[in-house]
C-alpha angles and dihedrals in degrees: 000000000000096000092192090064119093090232085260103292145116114225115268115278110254113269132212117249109260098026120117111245109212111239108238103203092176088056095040084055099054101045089039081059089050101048088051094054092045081058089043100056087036089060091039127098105281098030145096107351087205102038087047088056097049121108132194084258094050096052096031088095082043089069094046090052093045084046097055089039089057088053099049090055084056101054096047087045087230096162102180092050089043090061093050084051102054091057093055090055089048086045080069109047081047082057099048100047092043089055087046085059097042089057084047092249105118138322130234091262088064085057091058106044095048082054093048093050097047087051096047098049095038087060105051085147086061102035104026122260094260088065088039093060086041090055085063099270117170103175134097097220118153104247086210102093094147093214098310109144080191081062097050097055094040082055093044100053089046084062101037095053084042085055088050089047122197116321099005098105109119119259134222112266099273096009119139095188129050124247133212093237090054088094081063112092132224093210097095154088104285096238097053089046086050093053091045093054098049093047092045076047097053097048075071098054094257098137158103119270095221136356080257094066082063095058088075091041085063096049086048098048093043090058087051091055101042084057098061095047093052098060084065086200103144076218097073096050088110087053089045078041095057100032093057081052094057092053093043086052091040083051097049094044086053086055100049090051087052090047096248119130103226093220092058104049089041090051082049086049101053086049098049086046089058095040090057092034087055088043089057095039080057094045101051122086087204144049110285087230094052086055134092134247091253098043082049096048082046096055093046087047084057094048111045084050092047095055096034069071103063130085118265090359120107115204 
């Protein structure tokens, strides 16, 4: 395939916001082939130098990054940039799957059709449930779900937990038994993880009555961890270390009993913190550093009170 070509085809018209764009599967075909031979002849003898000496260690913190920029793109509904962004996040998952095939492990075909089976038989009420079970489907869910999403995940974790089979679920590193978080994984951010945990827990019982029993909880971790800190030995830096974990899970449980996802309000949090750290930076005649612990308490006093003004700002 000629890899400089653009598959044959002009760039979308612009479209009004709003306004449905039409898929066009035919088009999408052509440019993902391209994109996979252009992969293909960066990772080739002859190619890209950079791209030849990568490894799936060296671009693993790339994906993080492509991932939060995505999502970025998503919470500031910038919708041009988030479609530059989420070619750089299937650029790779193109990566990755060039340099499996390189090592003789799998292609990017067998990505896809792993993805276009699961889909298949996780959606008997979409597809039909004879495709479903030829898709691989082990479960005896009812297809008729009459527009209930409640009925659609019920459905889908039937399926999902008949694809795993009896004693498959991952175990704990040095764990002989199997435990019911087990089906929690570790790959991912350590709030969410920590959210995960406390509501598998729950289901258990393990759990607080009511958001006020935390409050306690709090009082309690932040004295541990006081504690630690006092003692000022460096070799207690792993106690400080675990004790600062129990009141961040401590935090993030507090906030799944109030309904609040942890990594949102601290995202909210770390916007609201630039926004009044500019707005000082603005308001000061001098240079933050050259400036006192009360002038710079004064400042973030103005201008937490200046953007809790403005309109859609909370100060």
């Amino acid at each position: 395939m000629d890899v400089g070509r653009t598959a044959d085809s002009p760039e979308s018209n612009p479209t009004a916001p709003g306004t449905a764009v039409v898929s066009d599967p035919a088009r999408a075909a052509t440019l993902f082939e391209q994109s996979v031979a252009i992969m293909a002849q960066l990772r080739a003898p002859g190619g890209c130098p950079w791209d030849r000496e990568q490894s799936f260690d060296s671009i693993r913190k790339y994906t993080l990054e492509e991932a939060y920029e995505v999502f970025d793109a998503i919470e500031r509904r910038d919708f041009p940039h988030l479609a530059e962004e989420l070619g750089d996040l299937l650029l790779q998952v193109l990566f990755y799957a060039e340099m499996a095939a390189n090592e003789g492990h799998f292609t990017i075909a067998d990505v896809l059709d792993h993805l276009n089976r699961k889909l298949i038989r996780r959606h008997p009420h979409v597809f039909g449930e004879e495709a479903s079970r030829a898709a691989g489907n082990q479960a005896n869910v009812d297809a008729a779900v009459e527009g209930s999403s409640v009925a659609v995940l019920r459905n889908w974790e039937d399926i999902k937990a008949a694809e795993k089979g009896p004693g498959t679920i991952s175990r704990q590193e040095g764990s002989q038994l199997p435990s019911r978080l087990d089906s929690v994984q570790r790959a991912m951010p350590a709030l969410a993880e920590a959210a995960k945990l406390g509501s598998k827990a729950a289901k258990s019982g393990f759990d607080w009555t009511n958001w006020r029993d935390l409050l306690p909880k709090l009082v309690e971790e932040t004295s541990e961890l006081e504690a630690e800190v006092s003692s000022e030995d460096p070799a207690r830096k792993p106690a400080v270390e675990a004790e600062l974990g129990d009141l961040l899970f401590t935090v993030v449980n507090l906030g799944r009993h109030l309904g609040v996802d942890a990594e949102m309000a601290l995202r909210g949090c770390n916007l609201r913190f630039r926004q009044r750290f500019h707005e000082m930076e603005l308001a000061s005649e001098r240079p933050l550093e050259e400036l006192s612990a009360t002038e710079l308490e004064a400042l973030w006093a103005g201008a937490k009170q200046k953007l809790s003004r403005l309109p859609g700002k909370k100060g």
